[in-house]
C-alpha positions in Angstrom: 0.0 0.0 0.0 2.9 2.4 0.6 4.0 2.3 -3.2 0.6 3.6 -4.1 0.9 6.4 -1.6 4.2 7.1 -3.0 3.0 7.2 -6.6 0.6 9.4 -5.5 3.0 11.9 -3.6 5.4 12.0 -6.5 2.8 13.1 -8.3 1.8 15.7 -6.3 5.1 17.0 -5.4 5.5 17.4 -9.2 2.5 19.4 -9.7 3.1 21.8 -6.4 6.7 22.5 -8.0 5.5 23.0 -10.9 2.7 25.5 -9.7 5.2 27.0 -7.3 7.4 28.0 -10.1 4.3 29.4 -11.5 3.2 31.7 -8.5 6.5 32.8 -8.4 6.9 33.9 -11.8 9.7 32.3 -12.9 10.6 33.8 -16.2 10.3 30.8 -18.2 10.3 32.6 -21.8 13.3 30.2 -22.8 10.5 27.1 -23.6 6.9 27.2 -24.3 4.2 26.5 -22.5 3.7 23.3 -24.5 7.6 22.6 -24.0 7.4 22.9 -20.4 4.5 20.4 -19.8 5.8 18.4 -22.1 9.5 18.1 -20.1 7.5 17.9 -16.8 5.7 14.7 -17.9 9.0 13.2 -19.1 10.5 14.0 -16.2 7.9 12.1 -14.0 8.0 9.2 -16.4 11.9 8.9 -15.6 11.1 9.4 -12.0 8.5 6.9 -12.2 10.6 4.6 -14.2 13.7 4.6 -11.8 11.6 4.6 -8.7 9.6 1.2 -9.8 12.9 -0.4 -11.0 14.3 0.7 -7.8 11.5 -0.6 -5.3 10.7 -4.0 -8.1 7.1 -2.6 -7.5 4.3 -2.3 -10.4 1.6 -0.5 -8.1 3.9 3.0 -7.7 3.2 3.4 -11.4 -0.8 3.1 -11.3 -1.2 6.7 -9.7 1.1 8.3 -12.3 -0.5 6.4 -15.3 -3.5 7.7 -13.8 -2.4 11.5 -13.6 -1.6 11.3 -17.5 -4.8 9.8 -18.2 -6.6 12.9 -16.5 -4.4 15.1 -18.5 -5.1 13.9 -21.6 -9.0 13.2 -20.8 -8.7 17.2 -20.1 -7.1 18.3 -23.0 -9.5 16.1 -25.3 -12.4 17.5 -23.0 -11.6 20.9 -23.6 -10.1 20.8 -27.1 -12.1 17.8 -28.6 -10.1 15.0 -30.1 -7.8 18.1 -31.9 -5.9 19.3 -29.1 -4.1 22.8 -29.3 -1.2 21.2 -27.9 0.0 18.5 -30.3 3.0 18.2 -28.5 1.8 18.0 -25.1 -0.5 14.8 -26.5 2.2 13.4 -27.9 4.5 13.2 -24.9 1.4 12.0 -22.8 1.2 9.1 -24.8 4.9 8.5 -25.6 5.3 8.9 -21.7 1.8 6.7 -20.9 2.6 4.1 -23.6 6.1 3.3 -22.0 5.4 3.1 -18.5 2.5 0.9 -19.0 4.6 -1.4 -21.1 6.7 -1.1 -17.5 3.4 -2.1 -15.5 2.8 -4.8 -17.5 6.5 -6.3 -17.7 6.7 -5.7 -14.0 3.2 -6.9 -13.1 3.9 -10.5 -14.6 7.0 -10.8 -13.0 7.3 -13.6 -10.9 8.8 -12.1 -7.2 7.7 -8.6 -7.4 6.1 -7.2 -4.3 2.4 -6.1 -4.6 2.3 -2.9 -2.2 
């Protein structure tokens, strides 16, 4: 049960930094918008990535497959099925595609731990 805490913290702790550096205004002019998201979700998909390798545990990675899946269910909400961030789409499914191809690998591993 603590590895889905955890999945859950890391992805909050991603989201207050990120909203931090935005109440903060931290001039960010060097990358879009688009860029930004885009580096934040690959960033939690290598944090993820290391942190289930690390801990041989499938069920960190359910809250942060979960967070991308409420992103992109927002941007299709609000844009339709023609996002105006193509690139932020993309990297939610590059990002979503790989770590569940992780969850799966891990989840049918013989010797994992399940919490």
């Amino acid at each position: 049960m603590f590895d889905l805490y955890f999945g859950w913290i890391t992805v909050a702790t991603i989201a207050n930094a990120t909203a931090l550096l935005v109440a903060l205004d931290i001039d960010m002019s060097v990358f879009t918008e688009a860029e930004w998201t885009s580096y934040m979700i690959y960033t939690a998909s290598v944090v993820a990535l290391f942190v289930a390798l690390k801990r041989k545990t499938w069920i960190y990675l359910l809250p942060i497959l979960w967070a991308f899946y409420g992103i992109h269910a927002k941007h299709n909400a609000d844009w339709g099925f023609r996002s105006s961030y193509p690139e932020v789409m993309t990297s939610l499914q590059i990002a979503f595609g790989a770590l569940l191809v992780l969850l799966l690998i891990t989840a049918l591993k013989p010797g994992l731990k399940n919490s």
